[in-house]
C-alpha positions as CSV (number, residue, x, y, z in Angstrom):
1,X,99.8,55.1,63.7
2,X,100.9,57.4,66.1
3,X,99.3,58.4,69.2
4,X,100.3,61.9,70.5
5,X,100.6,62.8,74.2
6,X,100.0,66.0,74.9
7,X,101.6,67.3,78.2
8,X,99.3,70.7,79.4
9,X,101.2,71.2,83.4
10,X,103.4,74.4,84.1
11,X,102.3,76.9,87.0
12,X,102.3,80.4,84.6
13,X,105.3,82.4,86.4
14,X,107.8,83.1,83.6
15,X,105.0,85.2,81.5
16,X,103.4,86.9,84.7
17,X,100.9,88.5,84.2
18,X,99.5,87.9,80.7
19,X,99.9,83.7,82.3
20,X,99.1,82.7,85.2
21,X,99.1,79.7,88.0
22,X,95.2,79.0,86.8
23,X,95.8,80.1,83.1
24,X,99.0,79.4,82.1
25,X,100.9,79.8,78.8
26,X,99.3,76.7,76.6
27,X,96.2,78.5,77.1
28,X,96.8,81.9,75.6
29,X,97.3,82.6,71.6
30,X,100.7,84.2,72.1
31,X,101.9,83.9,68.5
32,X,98.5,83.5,66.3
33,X,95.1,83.3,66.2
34,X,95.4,79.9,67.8
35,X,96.8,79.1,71.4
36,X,99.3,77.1,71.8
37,X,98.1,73.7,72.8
38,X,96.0,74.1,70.4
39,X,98.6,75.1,67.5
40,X,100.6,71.7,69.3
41,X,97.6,69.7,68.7
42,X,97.0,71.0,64.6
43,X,100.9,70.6,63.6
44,X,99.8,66.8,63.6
45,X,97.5,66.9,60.9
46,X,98.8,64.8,58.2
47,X,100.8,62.3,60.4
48,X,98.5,60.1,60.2
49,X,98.0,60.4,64.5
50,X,95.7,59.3,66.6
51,X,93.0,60.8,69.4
52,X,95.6,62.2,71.7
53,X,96.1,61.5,75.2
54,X,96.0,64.8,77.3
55,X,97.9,65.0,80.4
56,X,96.6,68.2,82.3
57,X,96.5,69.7,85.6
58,X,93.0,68.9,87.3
59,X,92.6,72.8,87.5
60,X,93.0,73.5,83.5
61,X,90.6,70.6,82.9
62,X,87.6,72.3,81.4
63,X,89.8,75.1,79.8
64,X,91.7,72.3,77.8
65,X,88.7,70.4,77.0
66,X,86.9,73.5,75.8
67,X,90.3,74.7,73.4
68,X,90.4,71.4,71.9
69,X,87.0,71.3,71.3
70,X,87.0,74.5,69.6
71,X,89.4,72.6,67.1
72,X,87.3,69.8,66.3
73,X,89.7,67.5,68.7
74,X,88.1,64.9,71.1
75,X,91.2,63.0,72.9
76,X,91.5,59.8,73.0
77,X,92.2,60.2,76.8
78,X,92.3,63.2,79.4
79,X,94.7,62.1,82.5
80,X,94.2,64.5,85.3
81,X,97.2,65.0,87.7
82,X,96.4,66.3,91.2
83,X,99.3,67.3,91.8
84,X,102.7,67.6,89.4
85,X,105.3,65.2,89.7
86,X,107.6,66.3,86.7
87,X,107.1,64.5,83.0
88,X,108.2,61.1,83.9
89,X,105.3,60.3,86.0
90,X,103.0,62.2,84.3
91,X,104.0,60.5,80.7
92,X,104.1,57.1,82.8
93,X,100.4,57.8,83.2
94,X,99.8,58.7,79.6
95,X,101.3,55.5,78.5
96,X,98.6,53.7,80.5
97,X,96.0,55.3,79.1
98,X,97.2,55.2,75.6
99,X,97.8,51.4,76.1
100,X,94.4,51.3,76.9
101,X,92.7,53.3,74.4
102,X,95.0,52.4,71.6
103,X,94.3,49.3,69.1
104,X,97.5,48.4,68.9
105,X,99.8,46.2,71.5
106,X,102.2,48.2,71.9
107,X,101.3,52.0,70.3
108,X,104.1,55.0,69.4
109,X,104.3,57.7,71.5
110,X,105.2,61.1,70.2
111,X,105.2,63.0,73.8
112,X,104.6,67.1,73.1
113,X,104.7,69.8,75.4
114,X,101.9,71.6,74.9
115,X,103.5,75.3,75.3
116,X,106.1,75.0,72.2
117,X,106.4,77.3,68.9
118,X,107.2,75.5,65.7
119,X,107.1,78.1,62.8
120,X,108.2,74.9,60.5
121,X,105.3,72.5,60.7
122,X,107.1,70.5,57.6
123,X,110.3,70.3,59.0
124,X,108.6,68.9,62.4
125,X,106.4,66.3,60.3
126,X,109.7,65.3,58.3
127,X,111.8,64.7,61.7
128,X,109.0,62.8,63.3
129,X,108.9,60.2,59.9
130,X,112.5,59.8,60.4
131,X,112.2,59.1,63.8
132,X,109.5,56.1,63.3
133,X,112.2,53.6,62.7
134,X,114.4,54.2,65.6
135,X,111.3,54.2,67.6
136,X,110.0,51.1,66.5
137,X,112.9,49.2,66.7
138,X,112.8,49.9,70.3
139,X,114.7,53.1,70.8
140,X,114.1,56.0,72.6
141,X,114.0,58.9,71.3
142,X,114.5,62.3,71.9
143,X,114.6,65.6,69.0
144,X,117.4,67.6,69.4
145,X,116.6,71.2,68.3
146,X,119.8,72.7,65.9
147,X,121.2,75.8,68.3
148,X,120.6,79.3,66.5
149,X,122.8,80.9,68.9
150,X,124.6,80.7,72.0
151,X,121.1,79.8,74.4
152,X,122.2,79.9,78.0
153,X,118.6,78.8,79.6
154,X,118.2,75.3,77.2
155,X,120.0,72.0,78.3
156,X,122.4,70.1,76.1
157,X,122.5,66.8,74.1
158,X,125.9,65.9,72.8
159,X,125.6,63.8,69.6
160,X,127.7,60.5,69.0
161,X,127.7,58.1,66.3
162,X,125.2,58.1,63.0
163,X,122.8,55.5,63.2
164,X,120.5,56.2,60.1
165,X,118.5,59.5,60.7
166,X,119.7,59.4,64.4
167,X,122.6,59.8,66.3
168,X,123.8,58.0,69.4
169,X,123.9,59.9,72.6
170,X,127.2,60.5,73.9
171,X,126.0,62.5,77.1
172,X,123.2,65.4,78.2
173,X,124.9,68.4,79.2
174,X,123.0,70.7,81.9
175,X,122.6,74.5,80.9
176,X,125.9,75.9,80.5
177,X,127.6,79.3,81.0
178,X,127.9,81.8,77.8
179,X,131.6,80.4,77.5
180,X,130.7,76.4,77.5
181,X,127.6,77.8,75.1
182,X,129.3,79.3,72.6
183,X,131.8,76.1,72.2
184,X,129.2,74.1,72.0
185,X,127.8,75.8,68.8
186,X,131.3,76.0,67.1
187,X,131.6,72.7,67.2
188,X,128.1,71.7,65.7
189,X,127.6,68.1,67.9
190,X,125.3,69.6,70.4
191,X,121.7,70.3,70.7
192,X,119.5,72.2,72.5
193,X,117.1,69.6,74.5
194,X,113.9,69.7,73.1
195,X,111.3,67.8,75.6
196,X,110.2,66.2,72.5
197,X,110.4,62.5,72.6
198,X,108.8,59.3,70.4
199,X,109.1,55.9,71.6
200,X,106.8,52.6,72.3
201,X,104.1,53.0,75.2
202,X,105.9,49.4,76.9
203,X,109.3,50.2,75.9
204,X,109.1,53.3,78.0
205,X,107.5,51.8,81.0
206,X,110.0,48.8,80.8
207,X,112.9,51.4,80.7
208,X,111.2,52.9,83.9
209,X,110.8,50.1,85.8
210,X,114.5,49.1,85.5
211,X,115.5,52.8,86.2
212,X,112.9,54.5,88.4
213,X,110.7,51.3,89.7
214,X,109.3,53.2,93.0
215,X,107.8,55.9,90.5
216,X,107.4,52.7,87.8
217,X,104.9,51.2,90.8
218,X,103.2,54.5,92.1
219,X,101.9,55.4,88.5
220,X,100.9,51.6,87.9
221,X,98.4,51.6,91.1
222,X,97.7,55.3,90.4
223,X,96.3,54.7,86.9
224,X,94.6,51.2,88.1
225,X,92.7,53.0,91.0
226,X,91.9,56.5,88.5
227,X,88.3,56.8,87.8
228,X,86.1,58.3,85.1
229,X,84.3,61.8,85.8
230,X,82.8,62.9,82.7
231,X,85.7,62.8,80.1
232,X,88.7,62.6,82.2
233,X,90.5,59.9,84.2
234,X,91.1,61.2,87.4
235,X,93.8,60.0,89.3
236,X,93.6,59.4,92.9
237,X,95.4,62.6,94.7
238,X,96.4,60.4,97.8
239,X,98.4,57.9,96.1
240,X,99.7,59.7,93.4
241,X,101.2,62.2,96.3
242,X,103.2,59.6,97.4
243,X,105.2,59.1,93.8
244,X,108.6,60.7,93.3
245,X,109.0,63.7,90.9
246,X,111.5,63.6,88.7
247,X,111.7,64.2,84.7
248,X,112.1,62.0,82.2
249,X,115.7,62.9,81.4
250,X,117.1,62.5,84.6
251,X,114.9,58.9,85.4
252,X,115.2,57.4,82.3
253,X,117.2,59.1,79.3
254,X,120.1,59.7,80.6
255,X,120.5,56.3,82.3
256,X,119.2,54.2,78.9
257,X,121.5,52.6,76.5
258,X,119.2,52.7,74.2
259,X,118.0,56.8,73.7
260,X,119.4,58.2,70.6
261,X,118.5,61.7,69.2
262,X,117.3,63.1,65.9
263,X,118.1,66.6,64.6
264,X,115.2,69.1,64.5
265,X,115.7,72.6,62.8
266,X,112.3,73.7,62.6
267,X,112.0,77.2,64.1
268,X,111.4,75.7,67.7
269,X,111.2,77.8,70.6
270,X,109.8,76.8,73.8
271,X,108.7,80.3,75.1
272,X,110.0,80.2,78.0
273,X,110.4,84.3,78.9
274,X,109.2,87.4,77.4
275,X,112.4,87.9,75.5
276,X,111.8,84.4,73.9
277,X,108.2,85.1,72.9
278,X,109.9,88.2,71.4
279,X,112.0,86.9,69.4
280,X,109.4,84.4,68.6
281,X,107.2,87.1,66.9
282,X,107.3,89.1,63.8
283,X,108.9,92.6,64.4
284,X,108.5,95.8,62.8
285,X,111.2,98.1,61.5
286,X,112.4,99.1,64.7
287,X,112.7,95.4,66.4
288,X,109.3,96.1,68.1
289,X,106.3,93.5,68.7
290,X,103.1,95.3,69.8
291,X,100.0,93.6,70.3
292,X,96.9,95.5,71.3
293,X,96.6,99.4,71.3
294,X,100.0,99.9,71.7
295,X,101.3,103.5,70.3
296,X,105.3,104.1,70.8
297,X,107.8,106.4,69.5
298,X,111.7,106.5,69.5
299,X,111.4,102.9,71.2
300,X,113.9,99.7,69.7
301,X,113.8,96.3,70.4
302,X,110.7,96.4,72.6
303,X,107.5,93.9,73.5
304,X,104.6,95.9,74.4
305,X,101.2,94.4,75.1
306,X,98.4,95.8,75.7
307,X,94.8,93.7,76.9
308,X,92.6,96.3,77.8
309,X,93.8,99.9,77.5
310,X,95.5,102.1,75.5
311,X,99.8,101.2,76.2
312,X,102.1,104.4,75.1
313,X,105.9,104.0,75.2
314,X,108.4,106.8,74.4
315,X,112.5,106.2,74.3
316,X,112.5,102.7,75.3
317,X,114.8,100.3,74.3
318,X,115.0,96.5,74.9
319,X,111.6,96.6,77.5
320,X,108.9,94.6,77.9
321,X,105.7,96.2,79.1
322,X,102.7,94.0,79.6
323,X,99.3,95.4,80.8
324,X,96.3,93.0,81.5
325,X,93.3,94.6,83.4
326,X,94.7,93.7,87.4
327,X,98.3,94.0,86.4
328,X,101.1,96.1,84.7
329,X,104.7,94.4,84.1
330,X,107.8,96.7,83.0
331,X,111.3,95.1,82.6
332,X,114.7,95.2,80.5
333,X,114.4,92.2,78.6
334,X,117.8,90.9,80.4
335,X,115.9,90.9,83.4
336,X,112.8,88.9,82.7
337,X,114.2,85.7,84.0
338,X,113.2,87.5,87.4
339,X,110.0,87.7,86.5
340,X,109.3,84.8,88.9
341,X,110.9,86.3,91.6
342,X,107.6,88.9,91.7
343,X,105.6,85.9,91.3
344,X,106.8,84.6,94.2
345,X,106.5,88.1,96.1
346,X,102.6,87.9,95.5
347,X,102.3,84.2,96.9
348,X,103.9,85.4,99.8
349,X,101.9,88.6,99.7
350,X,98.8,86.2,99.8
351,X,97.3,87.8,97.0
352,X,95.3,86.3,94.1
353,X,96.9,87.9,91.2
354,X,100.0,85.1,90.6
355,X,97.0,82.6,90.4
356,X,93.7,84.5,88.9
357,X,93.1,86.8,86.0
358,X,90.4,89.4,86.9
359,X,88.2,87.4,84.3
360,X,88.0,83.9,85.3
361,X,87.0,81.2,83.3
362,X,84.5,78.3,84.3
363,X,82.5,75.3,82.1
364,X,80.0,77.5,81.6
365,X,81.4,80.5,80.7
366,X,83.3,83.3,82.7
367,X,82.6,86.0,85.2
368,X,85.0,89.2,85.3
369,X,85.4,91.4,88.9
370,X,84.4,95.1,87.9
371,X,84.4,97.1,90.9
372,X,85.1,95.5,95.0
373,X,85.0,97.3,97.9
374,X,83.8,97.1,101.8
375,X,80.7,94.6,101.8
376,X,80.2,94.4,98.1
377,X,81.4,93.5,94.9
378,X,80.2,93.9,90.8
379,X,80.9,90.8,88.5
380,X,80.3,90.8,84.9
381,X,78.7,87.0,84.2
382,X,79.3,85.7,80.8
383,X,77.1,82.0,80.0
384,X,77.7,80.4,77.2
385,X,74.5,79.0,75.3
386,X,73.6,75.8,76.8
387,X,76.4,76.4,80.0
388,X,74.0,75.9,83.7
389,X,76.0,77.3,86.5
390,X,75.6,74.9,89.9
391,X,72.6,74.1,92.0
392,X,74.6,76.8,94.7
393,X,73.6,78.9,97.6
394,X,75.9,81.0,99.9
395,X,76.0,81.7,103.5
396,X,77.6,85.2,104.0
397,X,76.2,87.3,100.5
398,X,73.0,88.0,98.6
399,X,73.2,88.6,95.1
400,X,71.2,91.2,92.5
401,X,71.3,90.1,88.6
402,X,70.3,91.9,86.0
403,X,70.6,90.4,82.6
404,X,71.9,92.6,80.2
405,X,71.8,90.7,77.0
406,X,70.2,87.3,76.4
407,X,67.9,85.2,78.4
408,X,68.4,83.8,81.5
409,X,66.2,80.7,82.8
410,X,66.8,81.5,87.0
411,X,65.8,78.9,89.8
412,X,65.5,81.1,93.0
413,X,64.4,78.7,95.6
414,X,61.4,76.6,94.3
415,X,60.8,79.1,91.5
416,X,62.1,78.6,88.1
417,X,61.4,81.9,85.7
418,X,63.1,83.3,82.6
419,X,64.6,86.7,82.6
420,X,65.2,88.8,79.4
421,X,67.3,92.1,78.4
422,X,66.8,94.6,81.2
423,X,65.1,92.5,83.7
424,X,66.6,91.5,87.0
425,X,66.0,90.1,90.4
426,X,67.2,89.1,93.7
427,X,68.5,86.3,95.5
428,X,68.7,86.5,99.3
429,X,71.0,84.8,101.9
430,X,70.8,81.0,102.2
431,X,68.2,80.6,99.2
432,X,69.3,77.5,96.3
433,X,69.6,79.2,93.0
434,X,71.4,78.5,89.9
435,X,71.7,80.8,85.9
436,X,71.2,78.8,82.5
437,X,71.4,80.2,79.5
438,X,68.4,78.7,77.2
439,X,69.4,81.2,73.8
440,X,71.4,80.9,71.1
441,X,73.4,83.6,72.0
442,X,75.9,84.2,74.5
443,X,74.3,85.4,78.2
444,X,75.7,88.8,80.1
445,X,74.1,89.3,83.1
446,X,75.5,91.8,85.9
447,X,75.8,90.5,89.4
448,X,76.4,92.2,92.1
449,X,76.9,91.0,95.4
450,X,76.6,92.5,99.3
451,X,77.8,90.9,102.6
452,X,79.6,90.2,105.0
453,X,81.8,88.0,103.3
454,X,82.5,87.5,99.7
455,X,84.5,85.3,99.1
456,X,84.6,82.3,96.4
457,X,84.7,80.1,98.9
458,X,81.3,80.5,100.0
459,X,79.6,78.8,97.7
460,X,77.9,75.4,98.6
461,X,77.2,73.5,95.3
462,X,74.1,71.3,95.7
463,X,73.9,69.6,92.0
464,X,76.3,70.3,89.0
465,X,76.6,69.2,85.6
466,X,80.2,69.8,85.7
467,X,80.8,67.3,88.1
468,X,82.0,70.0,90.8
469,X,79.8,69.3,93.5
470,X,81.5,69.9,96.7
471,X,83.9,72.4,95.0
472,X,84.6,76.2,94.4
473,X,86.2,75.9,91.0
C-alpha cells in the first residue's frame, strides 16, 4: 500500500493576486470545482493509498485541514514547517511521520506536489503501478513528464538505458534556452522534471544521510523534538532553522546511482504562471478563458478573471486581466513571469496585499474588510456553525456587532447572551469577549471597529479552541 505525501509550501507570487503569500495556489479551484490539493489528493482514489502525510506551511494549517475535510480525507499525518527549507527537508520529515504512522517497515512513498494539474487521472494511476517495482526494489524514482513543446521554465531529465517500465538516468539538465529546448524535443530522450517521486520511506533517508547528512541529522532531531497540537505535528522553529535548504534533486537525485525515471504523458502542468493556467483551461472560439462576469469583444488568446465585479475587455490579444476585490492585474502573457517582480514591489512597499486577500480566512470562518479609514474600520464576520472565535480583548479599539443573519451566542465580559437577526451590541476597550455560532446555519455579523489603533495585532487571545493562544492568526 501506498502512502501519499502531500507537499502544500509555495509563497503565492507567480499568480498574484488571485494567490497569495497566506493563500497560495493549492488553495484555490483554478481549473474545476475542486482546488487543487484537493484534486491531488482525489486522483488517488483507486490506488489502493493510504491516509496521507501533509506537509504544510504552519500558516495554511487550518485552510488545508478544512479542504481535505471537505473531501472526506483525514491524513494520516499533518507535518507543520515553520519555516521552508526546500522539499528535501520537508519530505525528510514526511518520511518520519509516515514511518510512524504506517503499518508497514518500511512504507512506499509517492511524494505529490500539491499545486499540479493532471487532466489524465488514468494515465497517472497506470505510471504510478509501473513505478511500484522499481520502487520496491530499492530505487528511486522520479516521473518524467513527455514534453508537449519546447518549455523553457521546466528542468530536464535525460533518459538512459530501459530497465523494465523505467529508464536509467543519464543526467538532469537545468532549464535551458529555446535553442537547447527545442533539441531536446527532437530527439525524444528528455523529460520535463516532474517533482513527482515514489520510493521507500528508509531508502530515501539512507540516500540522504550518505548525501546530505547535516540536513539527514537536523530533520532526525527536528521530527523527534515535534510535538502534537491538535492534529498536526509541529516541528520546533528553532531547530529546524538551523537545517540547510536545499531540494531533493540537487541533495539526493542527482548524486544517487540508484534514481531512474518513468515516463508520464498524462496532461501534467504544474501551473506555474498565468499563461500556464491558460493553457491549462478550456478555451472558447477565440482562445479566450473567462471566469466570472467577464464580457469581451474582438479579444484572442486572452485570460480574464473576474472575482467580484463586472471585467470588460475590448481588442486585446494575448492579456491576462485578473480582478479580485483589493487588486487588479493586467499583463501580455509573455510578461507574466514578472509578475513577481510586483510582488516583490509590495513587500518592499510594506503593504498587506502580496500576503492577505481582503477576505481572510480563520478556523472558524472568515471576516472580509469593507470600508477603513482614519480611526475606524467595517468587517464583514462570517462563523461557521459550531466555529468560537478566541477568548480575546484589545487594547487600542472597541467594537459594534450587529448580527445580520443567524445567531450569535456573545460573552462580553462576565455576560454570556444570544443575539439574533437585527440585534447588536457593543464591546468597549479592554473588556474579554468572544462570537460562537450555536445554529445550523452559517453566522454574518457586521463589525465595526473605532480607535486609535486597529490593527490585527491587537488582539490578546485569552483561551482558544484552535490552539492559537498567544497568537494573531
Amino acid at each position: 500500500m501506498l502512502t501519499p505525501i502531500i507537499l502544500s509550501g509555495g509563497a503565492g507570487t507567480r499568480l498574484w493576486p488571485l494567490s497569495r503569500e497566506l493563500y497560495p495556489k493549492q488553495l484555490l479551484a483554478l481549473t474545476g470545482e475542486r482546488t487543487l490539493i484537493q484534486q491531488t489528493a482525489l486522483r488517488l482514489e483507486g490506488l489502493s493509498a493510504a491516509a496521507p502525510v501533509v506537509v504544510c506551511n504552519e500558516a495554511h494549517r487550518f485552510l488545508v485541514a478544512e479542504q481535505l475535510r471537505q473531501i472526506g480525507i483525514e491524513p494520516a499525518a499533518m507535518v507543520l514547517e515553520p519555516v521552508g527549507r526546500n522539499t528535501a527537508p520537508a519530505i525528510a520529515l514526511a518520511a518520519q511521520a509516515a514511518l510512524g504512522a504506517a503499518r508497514a517497515d518500511d512504507p512506499l512513498l509517492l511524494v505529490l506536489p500539491a499545486d499540479h494539474v493532471i487532466r489524465d487521472v488514468p494515465a497517472f494511476q497506470k505510471a504510478v503501478r509501473a513505478a511500484l517495482g522499481p520502487a520496491g526494489a530499492g530505487k528511486l524514482v522520479t516521473f518524467g513528464i513527455v514534453p508537449s513543446a519546447p518549455e523553457t521554465g521546466y528542468g530536464y531529465i535525460q533518459r538512459g538505458a530501459r530497465h523494465g517500465a523505467a529508464y536509467a538516468i543519464a543526467r538532469f539538465v537545468e532549464k535551458p534556452d529555446a535553442a537547447r529546448a527545442e533539441q531536446f524535443l527532437a530527439s525524444g530522450e528528455y523529460y520535463w522534471n516532474s517533482g513527482m517521486f515514489l520510493f521507500r520511506a528508509r531508502r530515501y533517508l539512507e540516500e540522504l544521510e550518505r548525501f546530505a547528512p547535516e540536513m539527514a541529522q537536523v530533520c532526525a532531531e527536528a521530527f523527534a523534538s515535534a510535538r502534537s497540537d491538535l492534529d498536526f505535528t509541529r516541528i520546533e522553529r528553532e531547530r529546524f532553522e538551523a537545517c540547510p535548504a536545499d531540494s531533493i534533486d540537487y541533495a539526493v537525485m542527482e548524486k544517487t546511482d540508484d534514481a531512474v525515471v518513468v515516463p508520464l504523458d498524462a496532461g501534467w502542468s504544474d501551473i506555474g504562471s498565468w499563461a500556464a493556467l491558460h493553457a491549462a483551461c478550456e478555451a472558447d472560439a477565440h482562445g479566450n478563458v473567462a471566469r466570472g462576469d467577464v464580457i469581451c469583444e474582438d479579444s484572442e488568446g486572452c485570460y480574464l478573471y473576474a472575482e467580484s465585479r463586472l471585467v470588460s475587455a475590448v481588442g486585446l490579444r494575448n492579456h491576462v486581466v485578473v480582478e479580485t476585490k483589493d487588486a487588479v492585474l493586467v499583463a501580455p502573457k509573455d510578461r507574466v513571469q514578472d509578475v513577481k517582480k510586483l510582488v516583490h514591489r509590495l513587500k518592499e512597499a510594506g503593504r498587506y496585499e502580496h500576503s492577505l486577500h481582503r477576505e481572510v480566512f480563520r478556523p472558524w470562518g472568515s471576516y472580509d474588510s469593507i470600508e477603513s479609514g482614519p480611526r475606524f474600520q467595517v468587517k464583514c464576520l462570517k462563523v461557521k456553525p459550531g466555529g468560537v472565535l478566541s477568548l480575546q480583548l484589545h487594547h487600542h479599539r472597541a467594537e459594534h456587532w450587529v448580527v445580520v443573519s443567524g445567531t450569535a451566542r456573545i460573552t462580553r465580559g462576565d455576560e454570556v447572551f444570544l443575539l439574533e437577526e437585527n440585534q447588536s451590541t457593543y464591546i468597549p476597550i479592554g473588556v474579554r469577549h468572544r462570537i460562537e455560532n450555536p445554529g445550523k446555519i452559517a453566522l454574518h455579523i457586521i463589525e465595526i471597529q473605532s480607535g486609535s489603533y486597529l490593527g490585527e495585532d491587537d488582539i490578546v487571545r485569552l483561551e482558544d479552541q484552535y490552539g492559537r493562544e498567544g497568537t494573531t492568526s
